[in-house]
DSSP file (Angstrom, degrees, kcal/mol; ACC not computed):
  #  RESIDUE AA STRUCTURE BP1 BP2  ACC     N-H-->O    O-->H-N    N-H-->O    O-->H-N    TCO  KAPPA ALPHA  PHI   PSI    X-CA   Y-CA   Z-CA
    1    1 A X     >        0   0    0      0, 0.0     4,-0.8     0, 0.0     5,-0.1   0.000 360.0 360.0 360.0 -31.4   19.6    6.3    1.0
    2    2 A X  H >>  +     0   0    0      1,-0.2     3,-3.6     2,-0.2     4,-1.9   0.957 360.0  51.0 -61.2 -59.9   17.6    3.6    0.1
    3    3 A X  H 3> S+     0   0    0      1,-0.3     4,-0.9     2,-0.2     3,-0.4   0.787 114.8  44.1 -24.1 -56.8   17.5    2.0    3.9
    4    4 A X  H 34 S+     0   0    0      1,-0.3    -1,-0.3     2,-0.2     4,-0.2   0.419 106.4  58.1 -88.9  -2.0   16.6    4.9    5.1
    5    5 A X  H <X S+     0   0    0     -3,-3.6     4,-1.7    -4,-0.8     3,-0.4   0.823 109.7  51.8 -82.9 -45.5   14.1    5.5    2.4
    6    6 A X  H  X S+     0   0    0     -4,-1.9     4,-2.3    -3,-0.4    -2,-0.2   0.772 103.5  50.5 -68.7 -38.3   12.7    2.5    3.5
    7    7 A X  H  < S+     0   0    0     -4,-0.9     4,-0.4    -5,-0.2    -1,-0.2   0.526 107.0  57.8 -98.2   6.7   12.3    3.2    7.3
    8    8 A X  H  > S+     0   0    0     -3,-0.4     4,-0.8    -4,-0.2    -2,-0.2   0.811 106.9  47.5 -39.5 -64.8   10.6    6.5    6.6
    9    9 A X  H >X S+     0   0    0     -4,-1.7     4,-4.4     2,-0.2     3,-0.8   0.935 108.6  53.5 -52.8 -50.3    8.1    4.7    4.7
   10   10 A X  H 3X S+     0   0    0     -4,-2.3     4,-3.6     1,-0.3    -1,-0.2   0.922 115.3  47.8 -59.4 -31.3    7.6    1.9    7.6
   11   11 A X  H 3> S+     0   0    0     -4,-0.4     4,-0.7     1,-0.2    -1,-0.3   0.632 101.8  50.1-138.4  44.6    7.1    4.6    9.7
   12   12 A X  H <X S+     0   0    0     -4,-0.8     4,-2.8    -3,-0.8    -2,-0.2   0.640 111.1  59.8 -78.0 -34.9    4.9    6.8    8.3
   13   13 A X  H  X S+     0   0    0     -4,-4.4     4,-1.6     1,-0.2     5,-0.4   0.955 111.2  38.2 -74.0 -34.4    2.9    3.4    7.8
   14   14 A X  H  X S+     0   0    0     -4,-3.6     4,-1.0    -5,-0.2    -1,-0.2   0.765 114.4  54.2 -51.1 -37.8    2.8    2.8   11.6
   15   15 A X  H  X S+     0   0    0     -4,-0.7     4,-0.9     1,-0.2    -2,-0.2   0.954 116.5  37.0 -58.9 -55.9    2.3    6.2   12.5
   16   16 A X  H  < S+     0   0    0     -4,-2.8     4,-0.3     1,-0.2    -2,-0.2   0.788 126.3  33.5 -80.1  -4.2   -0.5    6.4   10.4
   17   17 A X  H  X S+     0   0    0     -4,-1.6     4,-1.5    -5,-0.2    -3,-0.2   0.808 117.1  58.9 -96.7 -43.6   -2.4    2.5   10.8
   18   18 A X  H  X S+     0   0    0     -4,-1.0     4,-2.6    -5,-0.4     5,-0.4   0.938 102.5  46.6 -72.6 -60.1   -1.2    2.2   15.0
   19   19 A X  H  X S+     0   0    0     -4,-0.9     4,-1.9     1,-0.2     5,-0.3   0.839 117.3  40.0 -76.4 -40.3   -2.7    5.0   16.4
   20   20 A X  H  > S+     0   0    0     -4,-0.3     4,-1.2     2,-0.1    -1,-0.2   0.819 121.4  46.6 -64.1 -28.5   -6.4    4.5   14.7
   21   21 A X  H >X S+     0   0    0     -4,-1.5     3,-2.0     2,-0.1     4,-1.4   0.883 111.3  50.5 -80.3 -60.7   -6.2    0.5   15.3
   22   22 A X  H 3X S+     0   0    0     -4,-2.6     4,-1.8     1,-0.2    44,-0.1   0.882 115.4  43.3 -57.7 -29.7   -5.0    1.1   19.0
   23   23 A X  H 3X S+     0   0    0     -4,-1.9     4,-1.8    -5,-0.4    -1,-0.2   0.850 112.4  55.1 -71.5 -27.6   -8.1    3.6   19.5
   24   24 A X  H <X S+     0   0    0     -3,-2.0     4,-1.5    -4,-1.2    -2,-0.2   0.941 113.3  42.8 -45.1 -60.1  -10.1    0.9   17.6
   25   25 A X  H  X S+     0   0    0     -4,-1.4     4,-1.9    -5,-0.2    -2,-0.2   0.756 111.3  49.0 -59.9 -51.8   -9.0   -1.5   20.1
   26   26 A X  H  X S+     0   0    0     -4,-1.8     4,-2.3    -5,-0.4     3,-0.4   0.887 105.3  55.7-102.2 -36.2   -9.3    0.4   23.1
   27   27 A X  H  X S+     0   0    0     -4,-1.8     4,-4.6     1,-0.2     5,-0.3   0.974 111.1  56.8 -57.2 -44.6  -13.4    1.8   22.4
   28   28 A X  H  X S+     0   0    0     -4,-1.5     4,-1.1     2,-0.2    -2,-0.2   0.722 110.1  33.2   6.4 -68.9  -13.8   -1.9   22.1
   29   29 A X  H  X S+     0   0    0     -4,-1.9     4,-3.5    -3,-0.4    -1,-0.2   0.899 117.3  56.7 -73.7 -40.7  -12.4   -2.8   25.5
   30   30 A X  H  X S+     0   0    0     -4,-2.3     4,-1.3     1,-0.2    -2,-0.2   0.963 112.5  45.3 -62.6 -27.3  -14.0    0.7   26.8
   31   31 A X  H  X S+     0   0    0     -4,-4.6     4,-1.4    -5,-0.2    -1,-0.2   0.879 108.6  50.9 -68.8 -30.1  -17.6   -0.9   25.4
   32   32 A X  H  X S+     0   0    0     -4,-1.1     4,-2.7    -5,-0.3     5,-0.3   0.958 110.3  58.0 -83.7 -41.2  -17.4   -4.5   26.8
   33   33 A X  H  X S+     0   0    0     -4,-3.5     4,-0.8     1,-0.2    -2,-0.2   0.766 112.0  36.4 -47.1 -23.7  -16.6   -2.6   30.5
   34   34 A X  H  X S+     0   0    0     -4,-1.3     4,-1.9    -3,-0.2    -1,-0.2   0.762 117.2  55.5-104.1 -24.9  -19.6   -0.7   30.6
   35   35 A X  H  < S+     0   0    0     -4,-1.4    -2,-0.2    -5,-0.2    -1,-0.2   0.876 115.9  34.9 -44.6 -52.5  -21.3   -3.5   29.1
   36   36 A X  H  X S+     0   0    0     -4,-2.7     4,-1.5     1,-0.2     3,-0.4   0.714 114.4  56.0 -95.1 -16.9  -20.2   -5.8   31.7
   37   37 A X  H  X S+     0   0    0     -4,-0.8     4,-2.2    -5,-0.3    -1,-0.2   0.949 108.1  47.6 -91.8 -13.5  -20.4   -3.4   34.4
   38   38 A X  H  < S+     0   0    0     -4,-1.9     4,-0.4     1,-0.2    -1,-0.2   0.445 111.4  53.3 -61.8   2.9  -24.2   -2.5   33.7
   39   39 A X  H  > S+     0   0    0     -3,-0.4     4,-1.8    -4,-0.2    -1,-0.2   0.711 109.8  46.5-118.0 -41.8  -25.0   -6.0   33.6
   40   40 A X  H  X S+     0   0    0     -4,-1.5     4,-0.7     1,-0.2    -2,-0.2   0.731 111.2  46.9 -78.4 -31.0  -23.3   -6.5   37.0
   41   41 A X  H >< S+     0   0    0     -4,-2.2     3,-1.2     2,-0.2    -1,-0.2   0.905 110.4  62.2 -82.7 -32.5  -24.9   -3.6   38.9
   42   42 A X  H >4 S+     0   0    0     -4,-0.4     3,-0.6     1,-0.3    -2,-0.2   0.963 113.8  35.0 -46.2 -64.8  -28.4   -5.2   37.0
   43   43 A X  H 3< S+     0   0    0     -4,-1.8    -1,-0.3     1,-0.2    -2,-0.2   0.636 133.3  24.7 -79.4  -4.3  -27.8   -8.4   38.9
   44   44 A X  T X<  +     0   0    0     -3,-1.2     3,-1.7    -4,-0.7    -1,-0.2  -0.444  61.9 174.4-158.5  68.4  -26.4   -7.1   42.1
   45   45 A X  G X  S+     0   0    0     -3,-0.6     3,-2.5     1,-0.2    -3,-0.1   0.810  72.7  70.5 -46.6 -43.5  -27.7   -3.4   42.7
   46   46 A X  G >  S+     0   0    0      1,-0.3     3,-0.7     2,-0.1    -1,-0.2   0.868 100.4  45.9  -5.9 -62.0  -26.0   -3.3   46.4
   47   47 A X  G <> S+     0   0    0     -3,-1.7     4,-1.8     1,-0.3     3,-0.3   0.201  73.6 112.5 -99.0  28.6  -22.9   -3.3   45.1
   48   48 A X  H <> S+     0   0    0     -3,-2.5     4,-1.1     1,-0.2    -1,-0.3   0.500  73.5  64.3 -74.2  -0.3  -23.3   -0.6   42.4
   49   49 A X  H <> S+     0   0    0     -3,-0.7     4,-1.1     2,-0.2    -1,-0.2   0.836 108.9  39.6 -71.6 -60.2  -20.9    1.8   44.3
   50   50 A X  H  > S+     0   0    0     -3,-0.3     4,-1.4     2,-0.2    -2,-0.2   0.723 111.8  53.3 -54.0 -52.1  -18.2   -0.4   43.8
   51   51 A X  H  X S+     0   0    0     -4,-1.8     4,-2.1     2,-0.2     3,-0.3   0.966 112.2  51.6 -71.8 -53.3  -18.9   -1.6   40.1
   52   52 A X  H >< S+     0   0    0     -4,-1.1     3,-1.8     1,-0.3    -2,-0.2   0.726 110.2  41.7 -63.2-100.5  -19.0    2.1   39.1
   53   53 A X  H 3X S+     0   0    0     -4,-1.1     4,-2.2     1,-0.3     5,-0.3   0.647 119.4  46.5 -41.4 -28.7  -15.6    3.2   40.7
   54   54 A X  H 3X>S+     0   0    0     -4,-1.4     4,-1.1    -3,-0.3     5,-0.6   0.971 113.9  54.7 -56.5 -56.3  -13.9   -0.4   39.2
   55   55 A X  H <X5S+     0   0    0     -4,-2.1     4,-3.5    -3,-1.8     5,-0.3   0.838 117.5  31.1 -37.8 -75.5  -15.9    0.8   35.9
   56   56 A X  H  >5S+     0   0    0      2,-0.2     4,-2.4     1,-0.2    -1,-0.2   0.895 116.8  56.0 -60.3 -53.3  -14.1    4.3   35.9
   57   57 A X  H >X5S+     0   0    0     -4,-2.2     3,-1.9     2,-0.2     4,-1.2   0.899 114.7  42.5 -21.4 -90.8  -10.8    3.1   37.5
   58   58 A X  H 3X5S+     0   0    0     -4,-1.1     4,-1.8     1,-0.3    -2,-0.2   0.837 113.5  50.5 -35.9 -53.8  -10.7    0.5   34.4
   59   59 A X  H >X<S+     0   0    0     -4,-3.5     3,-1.6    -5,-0.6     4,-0.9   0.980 107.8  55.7 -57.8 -44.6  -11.8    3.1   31.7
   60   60 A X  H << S+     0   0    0     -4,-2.4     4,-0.5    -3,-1.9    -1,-0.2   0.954 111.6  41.5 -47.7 -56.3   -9.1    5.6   32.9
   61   61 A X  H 3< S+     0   0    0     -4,-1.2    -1,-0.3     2,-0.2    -2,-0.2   0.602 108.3  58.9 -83.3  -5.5   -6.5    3.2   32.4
   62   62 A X  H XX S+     0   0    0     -4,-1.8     3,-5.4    -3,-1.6     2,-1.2   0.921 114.9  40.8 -75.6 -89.1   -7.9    2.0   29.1
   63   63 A X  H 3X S+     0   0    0     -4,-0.9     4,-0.9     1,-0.3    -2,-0.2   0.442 103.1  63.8 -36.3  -0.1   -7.6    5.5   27.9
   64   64 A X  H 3> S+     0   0    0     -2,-1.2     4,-1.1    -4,-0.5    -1,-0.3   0.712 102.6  57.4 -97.9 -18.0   -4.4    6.4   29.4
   65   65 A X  H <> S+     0   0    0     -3,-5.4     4,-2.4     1,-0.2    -2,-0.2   0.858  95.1  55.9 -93.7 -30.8   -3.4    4.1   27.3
   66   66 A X  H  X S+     0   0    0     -4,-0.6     4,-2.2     2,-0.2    -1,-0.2   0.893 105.4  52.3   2.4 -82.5   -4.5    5.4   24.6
   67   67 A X  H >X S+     0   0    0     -4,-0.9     3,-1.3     2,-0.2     4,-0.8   0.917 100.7  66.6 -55.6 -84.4   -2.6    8.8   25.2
   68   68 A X  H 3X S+     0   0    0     -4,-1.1     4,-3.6     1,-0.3    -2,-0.2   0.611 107.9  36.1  42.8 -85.9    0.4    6.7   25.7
   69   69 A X  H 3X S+     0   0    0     -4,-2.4     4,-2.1     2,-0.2    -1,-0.3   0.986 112.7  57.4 -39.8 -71.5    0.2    5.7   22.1
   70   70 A X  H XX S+     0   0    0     -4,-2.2     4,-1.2    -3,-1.3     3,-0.5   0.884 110.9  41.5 -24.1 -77.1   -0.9    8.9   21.0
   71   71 A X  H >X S+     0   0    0     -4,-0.8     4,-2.1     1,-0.2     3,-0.7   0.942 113.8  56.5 -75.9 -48.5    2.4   10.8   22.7
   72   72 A X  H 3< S+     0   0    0     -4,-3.6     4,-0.3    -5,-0.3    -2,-0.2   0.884 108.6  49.0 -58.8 -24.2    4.9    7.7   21.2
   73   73 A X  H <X S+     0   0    0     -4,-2.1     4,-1.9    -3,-0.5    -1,-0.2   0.650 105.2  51.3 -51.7 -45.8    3.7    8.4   17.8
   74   74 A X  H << S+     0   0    0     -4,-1.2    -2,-0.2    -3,-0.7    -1,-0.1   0.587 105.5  55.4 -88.9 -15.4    4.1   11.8   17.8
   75   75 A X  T  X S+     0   0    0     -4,-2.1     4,-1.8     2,-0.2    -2,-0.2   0.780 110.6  54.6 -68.0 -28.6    7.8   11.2   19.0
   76   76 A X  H >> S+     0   0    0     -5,-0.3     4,-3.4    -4,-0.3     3,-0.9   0.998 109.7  40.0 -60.0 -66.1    7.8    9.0   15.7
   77   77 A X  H 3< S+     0   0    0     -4,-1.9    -1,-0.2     1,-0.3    -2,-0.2   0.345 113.1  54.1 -68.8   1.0    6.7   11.5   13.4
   78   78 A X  H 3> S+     0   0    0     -4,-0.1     4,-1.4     2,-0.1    -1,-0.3   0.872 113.3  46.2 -87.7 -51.8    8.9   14.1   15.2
   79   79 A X  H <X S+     0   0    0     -4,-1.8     4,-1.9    -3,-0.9     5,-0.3   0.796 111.0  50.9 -45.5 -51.6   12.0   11.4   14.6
   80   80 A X  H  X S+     0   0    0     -4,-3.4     4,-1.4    -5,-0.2    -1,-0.3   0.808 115.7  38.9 -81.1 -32.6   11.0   10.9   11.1
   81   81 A X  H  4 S+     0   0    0     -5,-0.2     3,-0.5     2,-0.1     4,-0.5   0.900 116.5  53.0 -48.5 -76.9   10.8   15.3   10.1
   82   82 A X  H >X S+     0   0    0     -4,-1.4     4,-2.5     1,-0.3     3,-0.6   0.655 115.8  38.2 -42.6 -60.5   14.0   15.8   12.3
   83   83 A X  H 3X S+     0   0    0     -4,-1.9     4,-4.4     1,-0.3     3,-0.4   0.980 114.1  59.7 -64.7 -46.4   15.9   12.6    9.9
   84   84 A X  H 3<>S+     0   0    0     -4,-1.4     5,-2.9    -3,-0.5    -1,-0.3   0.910 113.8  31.7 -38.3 -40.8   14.2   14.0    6.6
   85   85 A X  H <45S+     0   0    0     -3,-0.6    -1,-0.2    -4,-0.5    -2,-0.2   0.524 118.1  52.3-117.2  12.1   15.7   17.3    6.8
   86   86 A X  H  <5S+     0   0    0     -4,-2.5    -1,-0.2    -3,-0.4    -2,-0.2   0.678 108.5  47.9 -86.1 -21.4   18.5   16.3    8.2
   87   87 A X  T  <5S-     0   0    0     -4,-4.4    -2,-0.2    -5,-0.3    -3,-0.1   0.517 110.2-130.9 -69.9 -19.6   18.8   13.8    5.4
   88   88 A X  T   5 +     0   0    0     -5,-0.3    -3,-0.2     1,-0.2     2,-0.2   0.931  50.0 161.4  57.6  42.9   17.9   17.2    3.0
   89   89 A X      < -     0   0    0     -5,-2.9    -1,-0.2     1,-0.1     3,-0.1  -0.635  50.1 -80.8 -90.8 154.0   15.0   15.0    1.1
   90   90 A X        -     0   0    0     -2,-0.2     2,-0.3     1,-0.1    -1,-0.1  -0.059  47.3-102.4 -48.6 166.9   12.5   17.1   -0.7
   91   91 A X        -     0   0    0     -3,-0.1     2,-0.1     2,-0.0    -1,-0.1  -0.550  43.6-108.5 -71.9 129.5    9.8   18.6    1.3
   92   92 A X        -     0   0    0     -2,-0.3     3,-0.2     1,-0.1    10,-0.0  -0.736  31.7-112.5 -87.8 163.4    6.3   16.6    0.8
   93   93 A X  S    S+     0   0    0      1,-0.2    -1,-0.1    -2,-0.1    -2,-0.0   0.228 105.2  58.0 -61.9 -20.6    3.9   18.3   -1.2
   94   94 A X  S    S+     0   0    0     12,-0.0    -1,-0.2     0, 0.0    -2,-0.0   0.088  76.8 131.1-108.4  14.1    0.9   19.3    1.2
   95   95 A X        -     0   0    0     -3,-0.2    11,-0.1     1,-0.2     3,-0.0  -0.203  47.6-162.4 -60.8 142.5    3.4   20.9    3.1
   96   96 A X  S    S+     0   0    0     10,-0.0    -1,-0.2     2,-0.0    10,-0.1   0.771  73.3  39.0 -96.8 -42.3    2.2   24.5    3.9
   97   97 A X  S    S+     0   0    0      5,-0.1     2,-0.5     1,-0.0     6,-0.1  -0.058  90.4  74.2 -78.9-169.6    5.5   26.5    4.9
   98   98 A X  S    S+     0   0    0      4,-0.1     2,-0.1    -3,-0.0    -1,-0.0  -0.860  81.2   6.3 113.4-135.4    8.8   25.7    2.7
   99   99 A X     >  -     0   0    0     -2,-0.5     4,-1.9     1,-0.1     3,-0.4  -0.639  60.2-122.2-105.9 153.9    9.9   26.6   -0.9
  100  100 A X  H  > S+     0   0    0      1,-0.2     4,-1.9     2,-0.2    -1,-0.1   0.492 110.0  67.5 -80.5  13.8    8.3   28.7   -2.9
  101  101 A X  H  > S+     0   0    0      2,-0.2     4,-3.1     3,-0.2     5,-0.2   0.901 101.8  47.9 -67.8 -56.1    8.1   25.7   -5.4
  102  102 A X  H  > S+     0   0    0     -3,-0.4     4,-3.2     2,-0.2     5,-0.4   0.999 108.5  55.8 -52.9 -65.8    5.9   23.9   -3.1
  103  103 A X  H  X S+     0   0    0     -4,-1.9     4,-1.2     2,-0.2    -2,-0.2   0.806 109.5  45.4  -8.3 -62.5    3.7   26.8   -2.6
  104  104 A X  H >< S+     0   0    0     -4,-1.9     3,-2.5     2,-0.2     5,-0.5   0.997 115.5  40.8 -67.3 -64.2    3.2   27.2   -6.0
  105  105 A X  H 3X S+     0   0    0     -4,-3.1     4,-1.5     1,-0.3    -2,-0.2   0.821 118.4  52.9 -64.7 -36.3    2.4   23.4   -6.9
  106  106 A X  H 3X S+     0   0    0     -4,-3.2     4,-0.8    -5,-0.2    -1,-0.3   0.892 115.0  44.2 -63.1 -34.0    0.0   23.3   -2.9
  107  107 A X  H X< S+     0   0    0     -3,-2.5     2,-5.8    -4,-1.2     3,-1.0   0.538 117.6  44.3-103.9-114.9   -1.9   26.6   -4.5
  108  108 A X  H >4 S+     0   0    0      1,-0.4     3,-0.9     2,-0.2    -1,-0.2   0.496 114.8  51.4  21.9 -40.1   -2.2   24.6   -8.5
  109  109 A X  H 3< S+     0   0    0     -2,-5.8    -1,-0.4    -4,-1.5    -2,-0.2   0.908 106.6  50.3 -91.9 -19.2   -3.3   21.7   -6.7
  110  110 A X  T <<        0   0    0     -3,-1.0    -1,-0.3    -4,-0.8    -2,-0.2   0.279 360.0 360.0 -63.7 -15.1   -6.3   23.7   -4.5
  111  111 A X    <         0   0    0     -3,-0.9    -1,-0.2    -4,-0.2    -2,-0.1   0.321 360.0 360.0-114.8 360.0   -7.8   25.3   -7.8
């Protein structure tokens, strides 16, 4: 039980640190594109047709990746219930549905 105790933990920690750093990460990239492409239509107005659809292309795919994350994560934390209560381990505490043990201790801890 202990292994598995362990790779619970690891990825509850991933779930919950990957998906805020890869959105971190990725406003980041989306801010140096519109940075660089306003800078580029600045210096070459002609071609601002062009920088805009690369601009949006590139943001799309930033953000797609994004989702991407977003949807693998939630496959995690789906993986990780599914093993818990297949494991039978207690219920966490902030749990709404479940025993009425939790219940009681979620309504104690609300007051």
């Amino acid at each position: 039980m202990g292994a598995i105790g362990a790779y619970l933990a690891a990825l509850a920690i991933a779930v919950g640190l990957g998906l805020p750093l890869a959105v971190m990460l990725a406003s980041q990239a989306q801010a140096r594109a519109a940075a660089a492409a306003v800078e580029s239509i600045a210096r070459q107005p002609e071609a601002a047709g062009d920088i805009r659809f690369s601009l949006i292309l590139g943001l799309a795919l930033i953000e797609s990746l994004v989702i991407y994350v977003l949807v693998a994560f939630s496959f995690c934390k789906v993986n990780c219930l599914a093993l818990s209560k297949s494991l039978n381990l207690p219920k966490p505490p902030l749990s709404e549905g479940g025993d009425e043990k939790w219940s009681v201790r979620l309504k104690s801890c609300r007051k």
